[in-house]
N, C-alpha and C positions, 0 to 999 in steps of 0.2 A: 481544770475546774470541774466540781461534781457535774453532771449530768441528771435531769431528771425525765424518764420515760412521759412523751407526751402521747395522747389520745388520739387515733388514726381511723379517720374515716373516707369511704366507699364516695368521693363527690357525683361523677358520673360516668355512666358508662354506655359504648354504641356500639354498633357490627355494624359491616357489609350484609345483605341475605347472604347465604351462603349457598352455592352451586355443585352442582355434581361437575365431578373432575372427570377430564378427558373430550376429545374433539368436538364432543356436542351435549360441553357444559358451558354455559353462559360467560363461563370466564376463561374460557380459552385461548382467545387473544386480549386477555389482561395480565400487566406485568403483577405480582405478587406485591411490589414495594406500592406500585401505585391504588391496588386494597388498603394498606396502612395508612397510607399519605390523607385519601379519601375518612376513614375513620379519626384519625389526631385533627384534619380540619371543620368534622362535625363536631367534636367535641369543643374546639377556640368558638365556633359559628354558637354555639349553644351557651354558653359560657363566656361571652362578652365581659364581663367584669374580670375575670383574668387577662392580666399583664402578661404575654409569653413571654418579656425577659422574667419573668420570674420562674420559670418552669426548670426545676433544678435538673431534672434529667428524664429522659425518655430512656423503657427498656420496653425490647416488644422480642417476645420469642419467636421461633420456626426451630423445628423439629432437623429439616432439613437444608442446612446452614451454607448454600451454592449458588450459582447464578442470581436469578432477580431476590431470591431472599438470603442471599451472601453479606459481604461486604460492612459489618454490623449494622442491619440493618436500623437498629434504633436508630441511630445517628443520620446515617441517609436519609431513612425516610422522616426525622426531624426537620433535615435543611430543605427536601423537596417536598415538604407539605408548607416552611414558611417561615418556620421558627427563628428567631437568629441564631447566629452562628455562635452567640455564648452559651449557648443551651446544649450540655454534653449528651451523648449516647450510646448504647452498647447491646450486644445481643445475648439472648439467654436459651438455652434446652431443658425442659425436662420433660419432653417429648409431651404427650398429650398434657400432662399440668405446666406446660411454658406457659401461656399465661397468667395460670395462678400464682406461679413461682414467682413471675415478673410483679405481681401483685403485692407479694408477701414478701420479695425482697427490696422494694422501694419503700414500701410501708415500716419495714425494720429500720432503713434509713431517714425515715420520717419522724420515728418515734424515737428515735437515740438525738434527734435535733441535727442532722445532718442535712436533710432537705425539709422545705415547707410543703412543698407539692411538686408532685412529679404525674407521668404521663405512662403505662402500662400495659398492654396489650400484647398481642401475636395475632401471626397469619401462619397457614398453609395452604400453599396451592401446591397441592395432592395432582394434580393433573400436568404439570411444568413439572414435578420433583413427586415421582411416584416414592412410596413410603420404601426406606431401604435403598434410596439411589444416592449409588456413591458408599455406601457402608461394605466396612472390611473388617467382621467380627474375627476377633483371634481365635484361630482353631483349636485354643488353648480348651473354650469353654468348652466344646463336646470334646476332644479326645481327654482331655482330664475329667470329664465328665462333671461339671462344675455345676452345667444347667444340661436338662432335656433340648434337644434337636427342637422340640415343641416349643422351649422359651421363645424360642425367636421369630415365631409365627402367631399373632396377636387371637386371629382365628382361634387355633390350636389350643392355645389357653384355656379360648372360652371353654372347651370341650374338655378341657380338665376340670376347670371351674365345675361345670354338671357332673363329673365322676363324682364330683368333693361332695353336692350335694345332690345326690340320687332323687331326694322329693323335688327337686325343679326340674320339670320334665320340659320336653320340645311345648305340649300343648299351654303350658302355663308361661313359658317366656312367648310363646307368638300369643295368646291371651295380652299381655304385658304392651307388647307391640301396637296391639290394634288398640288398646286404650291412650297410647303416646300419641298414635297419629291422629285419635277423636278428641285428646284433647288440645292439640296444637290445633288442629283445625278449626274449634270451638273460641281459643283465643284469639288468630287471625280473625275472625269474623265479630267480637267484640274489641278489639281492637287494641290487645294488651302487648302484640308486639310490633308493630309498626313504629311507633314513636321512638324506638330507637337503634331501627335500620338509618342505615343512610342511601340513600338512592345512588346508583353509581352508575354511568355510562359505559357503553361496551361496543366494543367492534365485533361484528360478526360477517364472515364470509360465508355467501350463497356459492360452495363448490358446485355443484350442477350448473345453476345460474353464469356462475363467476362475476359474481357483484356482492361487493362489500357496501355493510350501512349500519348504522350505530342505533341503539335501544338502548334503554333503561331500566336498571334491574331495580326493583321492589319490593321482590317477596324472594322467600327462601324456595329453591330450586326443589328440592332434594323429597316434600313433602307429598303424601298419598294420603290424601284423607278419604279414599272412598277404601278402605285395605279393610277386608273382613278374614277370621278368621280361616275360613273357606280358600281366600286366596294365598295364604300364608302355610297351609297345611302341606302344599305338594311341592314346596319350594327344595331346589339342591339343595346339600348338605357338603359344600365345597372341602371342610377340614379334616369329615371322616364320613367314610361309608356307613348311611345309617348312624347320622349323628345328629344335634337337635340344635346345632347354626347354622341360621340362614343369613342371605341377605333381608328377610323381611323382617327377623327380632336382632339386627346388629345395627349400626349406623354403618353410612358407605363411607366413600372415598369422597372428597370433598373439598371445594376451596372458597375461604374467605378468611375476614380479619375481624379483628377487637381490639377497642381501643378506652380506658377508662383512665380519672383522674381521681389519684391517691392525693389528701393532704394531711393536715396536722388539724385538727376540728377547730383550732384557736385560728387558724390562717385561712379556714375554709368561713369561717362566721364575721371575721375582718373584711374579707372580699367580697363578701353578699354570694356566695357558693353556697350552691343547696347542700345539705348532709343529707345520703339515703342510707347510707349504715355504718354504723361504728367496728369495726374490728373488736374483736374480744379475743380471741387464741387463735392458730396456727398450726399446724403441724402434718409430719411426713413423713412415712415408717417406710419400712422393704419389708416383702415378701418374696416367699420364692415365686424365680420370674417363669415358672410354669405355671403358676396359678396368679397371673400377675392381676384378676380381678377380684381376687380378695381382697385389695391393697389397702380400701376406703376402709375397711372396719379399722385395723389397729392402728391407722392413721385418726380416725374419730375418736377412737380411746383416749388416744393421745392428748387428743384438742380439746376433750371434753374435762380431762384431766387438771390440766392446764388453767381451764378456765372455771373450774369449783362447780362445772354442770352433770348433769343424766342426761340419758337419750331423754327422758320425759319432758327435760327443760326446752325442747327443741319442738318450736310450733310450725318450722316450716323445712323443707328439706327440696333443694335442686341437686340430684347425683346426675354426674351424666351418664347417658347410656350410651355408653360405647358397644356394649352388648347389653340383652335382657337378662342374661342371667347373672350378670355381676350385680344388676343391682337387687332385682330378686336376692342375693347372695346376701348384700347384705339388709337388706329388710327381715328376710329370715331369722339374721343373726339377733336383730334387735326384737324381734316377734313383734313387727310392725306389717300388717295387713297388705298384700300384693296393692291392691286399691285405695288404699289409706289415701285420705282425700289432702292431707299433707303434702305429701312428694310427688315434685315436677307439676305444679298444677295447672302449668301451659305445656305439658305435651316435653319433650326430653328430644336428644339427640338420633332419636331414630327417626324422627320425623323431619327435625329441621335439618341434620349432616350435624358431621362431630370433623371440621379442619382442625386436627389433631392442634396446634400449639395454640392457638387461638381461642376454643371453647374455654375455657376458663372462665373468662371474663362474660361470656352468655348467660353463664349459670349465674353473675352478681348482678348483671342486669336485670335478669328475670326476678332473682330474689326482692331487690329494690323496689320491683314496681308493687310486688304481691307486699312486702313490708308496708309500704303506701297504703293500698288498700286494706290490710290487717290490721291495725294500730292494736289489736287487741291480743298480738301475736312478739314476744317481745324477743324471740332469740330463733335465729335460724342457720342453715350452716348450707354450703356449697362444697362436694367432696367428687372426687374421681379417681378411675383407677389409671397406673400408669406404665407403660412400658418398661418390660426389662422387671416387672415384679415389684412395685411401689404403689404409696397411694397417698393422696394428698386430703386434705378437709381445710374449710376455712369458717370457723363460726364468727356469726355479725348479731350485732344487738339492735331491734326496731328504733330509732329515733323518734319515733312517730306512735312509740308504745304507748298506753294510755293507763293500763295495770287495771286498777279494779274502780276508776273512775265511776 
C-alpha cells in the first residue's frame, strides 16, 4: 500500500544537569542507566496524556556501549523506568551526535508511518566509561596512513581546526568562551533552563569522613560563570606546545542524559501533546576526521539543501561547543558575527558539559524554549560536530511562528 510521508514533530524534551566526570563529580556513584531511567520518567510525569502502551520504541545512545550503558540500553532502561514490556528498544552511536542520530532515526520511522511516537535520547557517563575505553582502532588507519595519529585525539583536531583557519586565534576562541559562560549564567538566573532539568538524587561518600548521604542535583555541575578572559589566558595547552586549546574554550568531560519525545503532529494534536518544533530536514556528511570540527558546515549545506532554505532563513542556531573553535569555524564560514545574538543564546556546551551522546537533545530543548519565546522567528537549526570526522545539523520550523502578523 502507497505510503504517504507524514509531518514529525520535537513534542518534548529534558536532561539530567549534567556533572563533571570523575571521583568528585556529582554522579559518581550514579549508574548511567539510572540518568536515562530518571529523564523517560520526567518526560511520562510531564506528559500525562500519553498512554505508554503507545510508545512505539525507545532509542537512547552512548558513545561507549559497556557496563551500566551496555546491554541496549534503550530497552533496559525502558523496562526500569516503567514502560511495559510491549514497548521495544535499542541502542544507537554516533558518538557525540547519538542523540541526534536517535532523534532523526525514530523521526524517519515516524514519518514513513511506522511509529506514532517514540522516546529518543542518550547519556554518557564519561567518568564510569572514560572516552576511548575498551576501543581497539585498527592499526590499519595510521600504518596505511588512512587518517593522521591526530584523528583519533578529539583535542588534536581542534588544533588542526585553528591551522585550517589562522584568523581564529587562542584570544577570540577563549573571547567565545567567556561569552558562553555569561550567557548560560544569565539564563540560569532568568530561568530559561531549569524547567527542564530533572532533579535527580545522588549518593555521595565523605571519604575522610567515611559516611555516605544522598543530595539533590539541580543545576549543571560543569558551569563558571565568574570566567573572565584574564583567567582563560594562562590556561595549559594540553594538545600542543604553544597551542590555542584549553580546558577554558573546550567543553570537559562529563556525564549526564537526555531524553525527548518524537511523534507524528496528527498523533501529537489527537493526545493533547504540546508541538515545540516541526522537523523540516536532516542531514550528515563526513569530513576528514583530522578536522573533524569542520563537520557542521557541509552537513548544513546539506540540510539546508534539502529543505529549499539559506543560511539567512535561519533565525536561530544552538551549535554545540565541543570546542570554540569549531564553532567560530563555522560562523566564519557563513560570515555570521562571533557574537551574533542568534547563536546559543543560553550559553553552549562549554558552560553546561557536552556528555558526548546525550547533548543532542540539549541543543532541541534549548531551541524549543527560545522558538516559544520567538514566534517571530520561524526556522532554526541544532548542528554539531562529530567524532571520527562527521557533522550533523537538524533544521526545525517555529510552531509558534507568527510571519508578519
Amino acid at each position: 500500500m502507497p505510503r504517504t510521508v507524514r509531518d514529525v514533530v520535537f513534542v518534548d524534551g529534558v536532561r539530567t544537569p549534567f556533572g563533571k566526570a570523575g571521583p568528585k563529580g556529582i554522579y559518581h556513584e550514579t549508574r548511567a542507566d539510572d540518568l536515562v531511567v530518571k529523564a523517560i520518567r520526567e518526560l511520562l510525569r510531564r506528559n500525562p496524556g500519553l498512554d505508554p502502551k503507545k510508545i512505539d520504541e525507545v532509542a537512547v545512545a552512548a558513545t561507549t556501549q559497556i557496563g551500566d550503558q551496555g546491554l541496549t540500553i534503550g530497552r533496559t532502561a525502558g523496562i526500569l523506568a516503567g514502560l511495559p514490556t510491549s514497548v521495544p528498544g535499542y541502542s544507537i552511536d554516533r558518538m557525540c551526535a547519538g542523540a541526534l542520530t536517535a532523534v532523526t532515526t525514530v523521526a524517519g520511522s515516524v514519518a514513513f508511518g511506522a511509529y506514532d511516537v517514540a522516546i529518543a535520547g542518550g547519556v554518557e557517563h564519561m567518568g564510569r566509561h572514560p572516552m576511548g575505553e575498551g576501543v581497539d582502532p585498527n592499526p590499519r588507519f595510521v600504518s596505511e596512513k588512512l587518517v593522521a595519529e591526530s584523528a583519533l585525539f578529539m583535542g588534536m583536531t581542534a588544533e588542526n581546526l585553528h591551522d585550517r583557519y589562522p584568523s581564529i586565534t587562542k584570544q577570540r576562541a577563549d573571547e567565545y568562551a567567556v561569552r558562553s559562560q555569561e550567557k548560560a549564567a544569565k539564563a540560569y538566573a532568568n530561568g530559561k533552563i531549569q524547567a527542564d532539568l530533572v532533579p535527580v538524587s545522588v549518593r555521595r561518600t565523605n571519604e575522610e569522613a567515611g559516611e555516605t548521604g544522598w543530595g539533590l542535583v539541580t543545576a549543571d555541575e560543569p558551569m563558571r560563570p565568574g570566567t573572565t578572559l584574564e583567567n582563560l589566558a594562562n590556561l595549559k595547552t594540553p594538545f600542543r606546545v604553544h597551542g590555542r586549546v584549553t580546558a577554558g574554550n573546550a567543553a570537559g568531560l562529563n556525564d549526564g542524559a537526555t531524553a525527548s519525545l518524537i511523534a507524528s503532529e496528527d498523533f501529537a494534536r489527537e493526545n493533547n501533546l504540546p508541538v515545540k518544533m516541526r522537523l523540516v530536514s536532516y542531514s550528515f556528511a563526513g569530513v576528514e576526521p583530522e578536522v573533524m570540527g569542520y563537520g557542521p558546515i557541509p552537513a548544513t549545506e546539506k540540510a539546508l539543501a534539502q529543505a529549499g532554505l539559506s543560511i539567512s532563513d535561519i533565525g536561530l542556531f544552538e551549535i554545540n561547543e565541543a570546542f570554540a573553535v569549531q564553532v567560530l569555524a563555522f560562523l566564519e564560514h557563513y560570515g555570521i558575527a562571533d557574537d551574533d545574538a542568534r547563536v546559543n543564546q543560553y550559553g553552549g556546551a562549554i558552560a553546561f558539559g557536552h556528555p558526548l551522546a546525550s547533548s543532542g537533545v540539549r541543543l532541541m530543548t534549548q531551541l524549543a524554549r527560545q522558538f516559544e519565546e520567538q514566534p517571530e522567528v520561524r526556522y532554526g537549526l541544532t548542528t554539531m560536530c562529530v567524532g571520527f570526522g562527521m557533522g550533523a545539523t537538524v533544521i526545525w520550523e517555529n510552531p509558534h511562528f507568527e510571519g508578519d502578523k
